[in-house]
N, C-alpha and C positions, 0 to 999 in steps of 0.2 A: 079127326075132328079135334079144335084145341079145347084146352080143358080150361073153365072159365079163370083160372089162375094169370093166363096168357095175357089178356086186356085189359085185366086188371094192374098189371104192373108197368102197362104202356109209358105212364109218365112218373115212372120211379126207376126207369133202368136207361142207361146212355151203352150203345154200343161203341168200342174204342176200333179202331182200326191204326197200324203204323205201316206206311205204303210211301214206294215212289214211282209208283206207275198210277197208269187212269185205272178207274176202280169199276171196270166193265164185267167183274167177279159178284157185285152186285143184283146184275142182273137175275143170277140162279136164289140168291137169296131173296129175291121182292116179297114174295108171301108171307116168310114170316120174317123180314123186315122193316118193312115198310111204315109198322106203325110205331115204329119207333126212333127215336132222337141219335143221332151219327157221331161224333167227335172223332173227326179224322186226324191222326200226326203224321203229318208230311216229312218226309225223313231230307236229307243231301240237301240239293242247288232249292233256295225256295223261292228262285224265278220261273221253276219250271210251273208250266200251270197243268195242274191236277183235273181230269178230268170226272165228277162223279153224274151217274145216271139221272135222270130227270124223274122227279117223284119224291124225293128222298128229304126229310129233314136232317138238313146236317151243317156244324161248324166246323172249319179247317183252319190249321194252325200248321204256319212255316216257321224255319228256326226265326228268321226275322221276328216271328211273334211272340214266340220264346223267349228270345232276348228282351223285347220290348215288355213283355209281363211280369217278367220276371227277375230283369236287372242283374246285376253281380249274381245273383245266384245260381242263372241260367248256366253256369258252370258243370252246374249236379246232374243234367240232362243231357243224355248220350249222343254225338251226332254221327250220323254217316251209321246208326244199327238201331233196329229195332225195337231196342229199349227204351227210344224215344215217345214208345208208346205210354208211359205211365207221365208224362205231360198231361193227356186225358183224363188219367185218373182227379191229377190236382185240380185241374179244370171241371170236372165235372160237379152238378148239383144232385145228382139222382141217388140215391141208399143202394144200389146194386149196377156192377160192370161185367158186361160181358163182352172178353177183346176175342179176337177172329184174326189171322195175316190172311194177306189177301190173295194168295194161290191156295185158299182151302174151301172145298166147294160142297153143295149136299150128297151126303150120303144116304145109301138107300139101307133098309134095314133086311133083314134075310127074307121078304114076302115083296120085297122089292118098290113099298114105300118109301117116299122121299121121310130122311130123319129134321124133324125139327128141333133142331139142337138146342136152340136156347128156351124151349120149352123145356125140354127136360134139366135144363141147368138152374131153370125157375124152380121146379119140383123138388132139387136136390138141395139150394139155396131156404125155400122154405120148409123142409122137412128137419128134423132133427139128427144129429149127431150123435154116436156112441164108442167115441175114445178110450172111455173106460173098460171096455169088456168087448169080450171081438166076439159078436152073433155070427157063428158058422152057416147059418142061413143066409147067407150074406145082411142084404139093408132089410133089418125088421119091418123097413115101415113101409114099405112096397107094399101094391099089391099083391095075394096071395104067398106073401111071405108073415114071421110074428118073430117072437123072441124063442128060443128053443128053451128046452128043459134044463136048468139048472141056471139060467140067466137073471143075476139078483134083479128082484123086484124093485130094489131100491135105484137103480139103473137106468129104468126103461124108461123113463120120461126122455131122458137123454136130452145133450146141449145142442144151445143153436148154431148150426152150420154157418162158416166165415166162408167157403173155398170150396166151388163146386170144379174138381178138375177132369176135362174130358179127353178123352182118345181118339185114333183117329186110323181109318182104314186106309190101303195101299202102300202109300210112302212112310215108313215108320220115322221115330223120331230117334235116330242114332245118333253117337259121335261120328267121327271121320274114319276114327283108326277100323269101330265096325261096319262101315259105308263101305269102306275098302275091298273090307273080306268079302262082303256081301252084298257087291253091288246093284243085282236083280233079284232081290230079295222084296216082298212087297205082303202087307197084312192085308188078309183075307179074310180072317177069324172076326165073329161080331161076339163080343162076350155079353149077355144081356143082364150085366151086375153092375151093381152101385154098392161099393166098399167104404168104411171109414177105416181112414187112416188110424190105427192104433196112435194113445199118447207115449211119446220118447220115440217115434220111431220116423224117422224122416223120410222124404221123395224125393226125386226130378221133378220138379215143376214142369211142365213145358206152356207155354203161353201164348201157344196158337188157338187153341180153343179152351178156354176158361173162363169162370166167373164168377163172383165174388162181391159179398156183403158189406160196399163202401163205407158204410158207417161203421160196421162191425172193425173192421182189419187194415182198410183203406191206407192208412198213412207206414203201415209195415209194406205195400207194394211196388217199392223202390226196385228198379230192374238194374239198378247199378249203373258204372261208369263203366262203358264198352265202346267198342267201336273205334271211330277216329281219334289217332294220339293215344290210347291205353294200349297198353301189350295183351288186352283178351277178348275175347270175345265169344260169342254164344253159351255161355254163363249167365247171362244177364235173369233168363226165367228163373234158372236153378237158383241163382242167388236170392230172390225175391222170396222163393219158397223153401228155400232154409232157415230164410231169417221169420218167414209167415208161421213156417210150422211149430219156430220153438216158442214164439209169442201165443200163440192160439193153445198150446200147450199150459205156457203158464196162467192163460185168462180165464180156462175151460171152454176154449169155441173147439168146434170142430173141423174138421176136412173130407170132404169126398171123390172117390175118384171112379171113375168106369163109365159109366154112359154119361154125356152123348158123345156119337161118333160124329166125327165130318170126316171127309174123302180129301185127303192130302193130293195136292196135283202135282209137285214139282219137287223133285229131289236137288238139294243144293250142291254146289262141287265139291266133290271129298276133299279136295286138296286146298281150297279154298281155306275149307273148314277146320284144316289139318293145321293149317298156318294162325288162322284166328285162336282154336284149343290146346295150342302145342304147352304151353305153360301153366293154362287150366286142369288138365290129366294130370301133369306131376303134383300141382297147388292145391288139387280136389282131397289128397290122399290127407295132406294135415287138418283143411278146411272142413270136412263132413267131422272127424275128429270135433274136432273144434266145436262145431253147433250140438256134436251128441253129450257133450259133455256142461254145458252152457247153463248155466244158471243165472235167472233174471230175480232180484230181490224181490220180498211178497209188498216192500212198497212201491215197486213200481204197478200201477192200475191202472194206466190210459194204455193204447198202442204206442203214444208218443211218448212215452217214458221209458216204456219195454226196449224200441227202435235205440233213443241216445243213449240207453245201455248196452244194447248189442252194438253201439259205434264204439263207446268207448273198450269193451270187451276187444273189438276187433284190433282198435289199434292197439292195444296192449299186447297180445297172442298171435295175433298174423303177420303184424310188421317187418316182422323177424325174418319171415319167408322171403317178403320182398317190399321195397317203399310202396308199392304201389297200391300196398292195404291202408298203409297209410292215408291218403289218397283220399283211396274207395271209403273210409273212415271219415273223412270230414264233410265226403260230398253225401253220406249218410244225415248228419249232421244238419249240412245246408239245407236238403232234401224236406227235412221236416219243418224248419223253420219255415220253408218256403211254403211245405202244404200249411202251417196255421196259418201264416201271414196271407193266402189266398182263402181259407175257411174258418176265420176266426168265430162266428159262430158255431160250428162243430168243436172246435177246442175249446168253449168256454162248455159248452154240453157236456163233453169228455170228463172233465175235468170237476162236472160237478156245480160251476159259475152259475147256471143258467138259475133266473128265479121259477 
């Protein structure tokens, strides 16, 4: 049964979807999608026509539309890979995003319940954060859980959650080199925990099943330049959440990660994947470096300040690797101009403008 949080957030959350096939994956989700708003990004040829299920509120965006919304700047938006999903983000009106890809379907929970994922991504979204002090009882704020013995008092209010990140049963989310080793390898294990991320201490992002407090983080959710024409690919999540966590870091928001699960259906091809990450495994070694070490001024206090610091941070320190941080650096850059110039009433709020 959902819990009255669910319909209440009906017209304040857009689901994102980035797809090049008909979205017949839909179907499993009707129940608990249905009452809510779609923004689909259509990735590759955007003559093909996209088929979505009958029932569904939803708007669809081809690069055509891309280009046409977004003019010169439609540069900073990945084509031909999935990172074209955070188009969505820019486009969207609603204070929380929850994206999905669309070979990920419902999982069942160990009593063999369908999981309703983004119920519980609402739950984790509005409960609070505790970066500062790692509660061994895992999330304090669960049911039948609290703060343990010796947990400062001064603490437990604890900050508002930016970044509810979920996992996902069967198909795990590897690199290629461990797809390789362990090709019929598949998760089983349902862990029934919801962690906060410790502050200084970074993730994998993965951005098959996540969600996250638009207003809060929103304009840090750049999935980068991937795909066609870049030398990398499937970094795009990881990068969004290296650069989320050290902002969320400096603002005091938090992160969450562990439940919900969804049911991963399709393993991508190792070697595929081998070829898109081949330069990302060697680049990740300076790069993680790099964000652990990162210091964002106490005057920067918008997302959008934090972000054109960590661009110009990047071109300074990564370039060196290879141009193509470079690059990643200006369509950073672009990236933001593009989300005020599409949200210019959120950036005068941001910023303090608003009377």
């Amino acid at each position: 049964m959902s819990t009255p949080a669910t319909p209440l957030l009906k017209d304040e959350l857009d689901i994102v979807i980035p797809t090049i096939r008909n979205l017949d994956f839909l179907e499993m989700w009707r129940p608990f999608f249905q009452s809510y708003h779609l923004i689909i990004v259509q990735d590759g040829d955007p003559t093909k026509k996209i088929h979505v299920p009958d029932g569904f509120d939803y708007e669809l965006y081809n690069r055509d539309d891309i280009n046409r919304i977004l003019g010169p700047k439609a540069n900073c938006i990945s084509f031909k890979d999935s990172a074209c999903r955070c188009f969505g983000y820019m486009v969207s009106k609603k204070k929380y995003i929850y994206t999905i890809d669309d070979d990920c379907f419902v999982a069942k929970d160990p009593s063999g319940n369908d999981i309703n994922a983004l119920e519980q991504h609402i739950r984790n979204l509005l409960c609070p954060s505790t970066p500062y002090f790692f509660n061994t009882l895992y999330d304090p704020f669960r049911d039948g859980a609290d703060f343990v013995r010796g947990y400062p008092f001064s603490l437990r209010e604890g900050v508002p959650t930016a970044v509810s990140h979920g996992l996902w049963l069967n198909i795990p989310d590897y690199d290629a080199p461990t797809q390789l080793v362990k090709p019929l390898e598949r998760n089983k294990r349902y862990v029934d925990t919801v962690l906060t991320i410790p502050k200084g201490t970074l993730f994998p992002m993965c951005g098959m099943n996540l969600a996250f407090d638009r207003e809060l983080i929103g304009p840090a959710m750049y999935f980068g330049l991937m795909g066609d024409g870049q030398p990398i690919g499937r970094y795009d999540d990881m990068w969004a959440g290296w650069c989320t966590k050290v902002i969320c870091d400096h603002l005091g928001l938090g992160v969450k990660t562990g439940l919900p699960y969804i049911y991963h259906s399709k393993a991508s091809n190792p070697f595929t994947n081998l070829r898109k990450e081949y330069k990302g495994i060697f680049w990740q070694e300076e790069i993680i470096p790099f964000f652990q070490s990162a210091v964002i001024p106490k005057e920067c206090t918008t997302v959008q300040q934090c972000y054109k610091e960590l661009a110009t941070q990047v071109k300074d320190k990564l370039a060196k690797i290879d141009p193509y941080f470079e690059k990643l650096s200006d369509a950073m850059v672009t990236w933001i101009d593009a989300w005020d110039e599409l949200n210019p009433a959120e950036t005068k709020l941001a910023n303090g403008d608003a009377k």
